[in-house]
N, C-alpha and C positions, 0 to 999 in steps of 0.2 A: 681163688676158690674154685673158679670151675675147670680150670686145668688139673688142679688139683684131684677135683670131682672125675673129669675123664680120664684120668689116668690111673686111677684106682678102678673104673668100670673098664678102663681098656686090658691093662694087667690081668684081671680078673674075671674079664665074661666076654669082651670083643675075640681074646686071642684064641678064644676056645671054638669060634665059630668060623665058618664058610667065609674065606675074604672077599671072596666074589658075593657071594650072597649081602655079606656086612656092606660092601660096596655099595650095592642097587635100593639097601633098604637105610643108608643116608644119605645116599644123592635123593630119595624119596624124600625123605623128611625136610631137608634143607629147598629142595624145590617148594615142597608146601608152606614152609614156612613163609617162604620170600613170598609167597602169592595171597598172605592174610596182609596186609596194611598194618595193621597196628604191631603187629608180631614182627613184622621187617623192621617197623621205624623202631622198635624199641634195639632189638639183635644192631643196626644201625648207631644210635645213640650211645650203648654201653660197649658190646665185647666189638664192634666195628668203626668204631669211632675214629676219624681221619681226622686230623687239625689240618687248617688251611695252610698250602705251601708260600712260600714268598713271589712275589712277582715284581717284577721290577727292579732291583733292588731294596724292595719294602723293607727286608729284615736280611739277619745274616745268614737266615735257611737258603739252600740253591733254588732256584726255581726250578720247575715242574719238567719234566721232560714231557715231552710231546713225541706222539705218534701218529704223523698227517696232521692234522689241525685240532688232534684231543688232547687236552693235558689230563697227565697221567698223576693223581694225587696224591699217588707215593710210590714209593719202590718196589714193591712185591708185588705180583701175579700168581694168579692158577694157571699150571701148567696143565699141558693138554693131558686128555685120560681119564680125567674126574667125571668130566660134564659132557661126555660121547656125542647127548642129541641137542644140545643145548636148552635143557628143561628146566634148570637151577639158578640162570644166571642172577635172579634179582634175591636169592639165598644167599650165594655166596660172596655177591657184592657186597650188603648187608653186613656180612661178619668182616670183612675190612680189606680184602681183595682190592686191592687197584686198578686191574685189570683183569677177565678173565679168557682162559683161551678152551675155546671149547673145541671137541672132535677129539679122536683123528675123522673126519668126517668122508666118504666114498659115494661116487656117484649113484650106485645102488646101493638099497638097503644088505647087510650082509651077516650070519652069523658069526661069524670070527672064527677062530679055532676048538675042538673040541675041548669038554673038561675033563680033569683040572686047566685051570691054565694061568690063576692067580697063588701065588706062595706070599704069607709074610715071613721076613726071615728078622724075628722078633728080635735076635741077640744083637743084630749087627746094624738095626736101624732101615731093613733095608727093605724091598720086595723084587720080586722075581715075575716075570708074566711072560707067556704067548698069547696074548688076549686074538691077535689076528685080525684087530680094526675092526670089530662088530659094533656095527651101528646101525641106524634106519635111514640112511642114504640123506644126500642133498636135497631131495626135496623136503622131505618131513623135517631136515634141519631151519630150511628157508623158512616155511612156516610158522617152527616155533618164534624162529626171530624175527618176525612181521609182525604176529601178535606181540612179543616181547618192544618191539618201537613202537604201539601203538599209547604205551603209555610215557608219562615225564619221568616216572623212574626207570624203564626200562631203558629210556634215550638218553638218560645221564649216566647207565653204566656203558664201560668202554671194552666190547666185545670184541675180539680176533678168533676165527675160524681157521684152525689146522687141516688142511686139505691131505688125502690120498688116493693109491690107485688101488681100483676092486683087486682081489686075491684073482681074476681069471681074466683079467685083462693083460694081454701079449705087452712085453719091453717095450715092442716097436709102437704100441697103441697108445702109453702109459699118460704122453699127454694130452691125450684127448679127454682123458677122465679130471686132469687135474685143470683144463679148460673148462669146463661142463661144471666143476666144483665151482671155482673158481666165479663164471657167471651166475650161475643161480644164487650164490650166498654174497658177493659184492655188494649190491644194495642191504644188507641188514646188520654189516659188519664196519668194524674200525679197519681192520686191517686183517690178510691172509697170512699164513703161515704154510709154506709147501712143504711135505715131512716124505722126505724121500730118502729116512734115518731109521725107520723103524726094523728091526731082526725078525719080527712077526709073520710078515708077507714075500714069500719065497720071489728071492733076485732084487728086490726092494731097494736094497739095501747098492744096489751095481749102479741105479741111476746116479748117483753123488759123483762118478768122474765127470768129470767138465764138458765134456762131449754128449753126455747121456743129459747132463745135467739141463743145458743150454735151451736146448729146445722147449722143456717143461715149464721152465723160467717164465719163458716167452709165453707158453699158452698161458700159461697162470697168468699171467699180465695183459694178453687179447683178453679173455674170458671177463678179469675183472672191470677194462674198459668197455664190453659190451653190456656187463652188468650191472654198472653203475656209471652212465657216460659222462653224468654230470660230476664228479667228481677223480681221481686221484686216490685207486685204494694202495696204502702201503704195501709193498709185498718183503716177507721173508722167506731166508731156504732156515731150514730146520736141520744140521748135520751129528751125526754121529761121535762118541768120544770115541771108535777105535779105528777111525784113519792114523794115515801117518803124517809126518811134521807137513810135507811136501803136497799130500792132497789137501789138507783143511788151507792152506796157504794158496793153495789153487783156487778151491772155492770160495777164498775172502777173495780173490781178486776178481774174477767172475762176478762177485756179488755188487763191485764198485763200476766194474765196466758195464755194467746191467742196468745200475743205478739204484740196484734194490734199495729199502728203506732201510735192511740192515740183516741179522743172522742171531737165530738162537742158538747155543749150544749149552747144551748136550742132549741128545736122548739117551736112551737105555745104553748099556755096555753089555757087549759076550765076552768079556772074559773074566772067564769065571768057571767052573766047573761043576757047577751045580744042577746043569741038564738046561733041557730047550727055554729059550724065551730070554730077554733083555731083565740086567739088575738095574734098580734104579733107588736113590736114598741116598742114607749115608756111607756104601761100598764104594758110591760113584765117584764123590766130592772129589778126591786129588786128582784123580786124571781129569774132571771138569774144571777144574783150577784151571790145571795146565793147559787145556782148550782154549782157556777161554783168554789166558795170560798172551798167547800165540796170537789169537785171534785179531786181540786190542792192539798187539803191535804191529797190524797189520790193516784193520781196517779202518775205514776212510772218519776221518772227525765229524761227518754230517750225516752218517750211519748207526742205527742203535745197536747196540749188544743188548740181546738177553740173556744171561745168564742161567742154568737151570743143570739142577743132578747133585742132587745131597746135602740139600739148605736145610739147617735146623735151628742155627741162632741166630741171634745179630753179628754174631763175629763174624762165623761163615758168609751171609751176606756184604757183610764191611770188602774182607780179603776178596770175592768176587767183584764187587765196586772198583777196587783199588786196582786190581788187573787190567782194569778196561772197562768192565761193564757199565750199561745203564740203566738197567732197569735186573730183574733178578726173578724168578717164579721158583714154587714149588708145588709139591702135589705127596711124595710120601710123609711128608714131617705132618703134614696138615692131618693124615691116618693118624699120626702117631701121637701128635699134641692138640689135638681138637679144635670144637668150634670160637674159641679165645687167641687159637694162637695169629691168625691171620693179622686181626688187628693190633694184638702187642708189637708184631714184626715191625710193621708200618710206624705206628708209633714210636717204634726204637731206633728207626734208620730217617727221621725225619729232617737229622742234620746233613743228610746225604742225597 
């Protein structure tokens, strides 16, 4: 009934409007929401509704994958880009999110690129962006997520922070900022994500060879030991679907001689023809397959894969499982099939 319900309001009065605008005023509602108590626990109980995973061999469900010492209560995430400042996270939780990954987050606050800079591309399931990383910087991120651990529901959702570098910060500088991200948001997070993937922020996109890449690793990794000493934050790299066979196989092995905790793939795609900015949806999925199929035969059995770029069913997430992955996120299907679909996802991959 209520997919039902949004997809008749989406058809009919979302596609007509400002996607940017549509954007900011349901990450509005969905933050307010998660912040009344009874409105979360209900959103929680019906359309977010998680069954407990097996542990131990209790049942013949897999047990839980874990990310540093969280277990993760099912297979789907929000992928970064939803939730910029981290303002939503006990909304999104709520509607049945297993984990969410907030940002791209920058050590200063930043406007992003001019508008336009959001497209839906309604026929093909997809969207289009040069959003340009606008956000309100590392501090005001820390923040929200200080107050967000102050409460038990804010410390039973499982948060990951996507780090970048400001649009005017020099190549040679780029890890000083993904340091500085990196310590300030460590203490209020499960685990970082370094997105040195994104088409948005001009040269961006050069840090991912192994060389460029190395050093950023590192500071993400000083940074999140000095910001949270008493613990072990997981780190990911975050890479692109339009390297070649030979770089993403480079950066799996990078990622095992490092020890990272594992690799998301995919961000956005350029190729495409349809002008500036990264596609991401349903245009993405095959070459995210294929990413991610390479990826699994490559990286290490104690590393997670997440999988991300054009999830809309159970199926599509199944075939990405089966490849390799462990875990799975999205963020346009979630546009496109509403506040219901998060938690049917979870519910449907519960054998996996």
């Amino acid at each position: 009934m209520i997919r039902r319900t949004y997809t008749w309001l989406f058809d009919r009065f979302i596609t007509h409007t400002d996607p940017e605008m549509a954007h900011h005023i349901g990450i509005s509602a969905i933050a307010w929401a998660g912040r009344v108590a009874p409105l979360r626990g209900l959103m929680r109980a019906t359309i977010g509704y998680l069954p407990e995973r097996a542990r131990n061999g209790a049942s013949s469900r897999p047990a839980p994958v874990k990310i540093g010492t969280r277990e993760i209560r099912g297979r789907l995430g929000l992928a970064a880009g939803m939730d910029k400042d981290a303002k939503a996270v006990l909304g999104l939780d709520a509607m049945g999110f297993a984990f969410v990954e907030v940002g791209t987050i920058t050590p200063r606050p930043q406007p992003g690129n001019d508008q336009p800079r959001l497209w839906r591309l309604h026929e093909s399931h997809g969207l289009r962006n040069r959003m340009g990383f606008n956000n309100e910087g590392a501090d005001a991120a820390a923040e929200k997520l200080k107050e967000l651990r102050t409460t038990p529901a804010g410390r039973r959702a499982v948060v990951g922070a996507n780090i970048g570098k400001n649009k005017v910060t020099p190549e040679d500088e780029a890890h000083r900022d993904y340091e500085y991200c990196a310590r300030t948001l460590a203490r209020w997070v499960d685990f970082i994500v370094v997105n040195v993937s994104s088409p948005n922020t001009p040269g961006l996109r050069d840090l991912q060879s192994v060389d460029h890449l190395r050093p950023i690793l590192q500071a993400a990794r000083d940074g999140a030991r000095i910001g949270a000493p008493d613990r072990e934050i997981p780190l990911f790299v975050k890479i692109a679907p339009d390297l070649d066979k030979d770089d993403i196989i480079a950066v799996t092995r990078l990622a095992s001689e490092m020890g990272l905790a594992g690799i998301v793939a995919t961000n956005t795609t350029i190729s495409h023809d349809l002008g500036d900015g990264g596609v991401s949806g349903a245009p993405l999925y095959d070459r995210a397959l294929e990413v991610v199929r390479l990826i699994g035969d490559h990286i290490d059995d104690n590393q997670i894969l997440i999988a991300t770029g054009g999830i809309f069913s159970e199926a599509d997430a199944v075939r990405m499982l089966n490849a390799g992955a462990d875990l799975v996120e999205a963020f346009s299907a979630f546009i496109y099939e509403g506040p219901s679909w998060p938690g049917e996802m979870n519910r449907a991959l519960t054998s996996f």
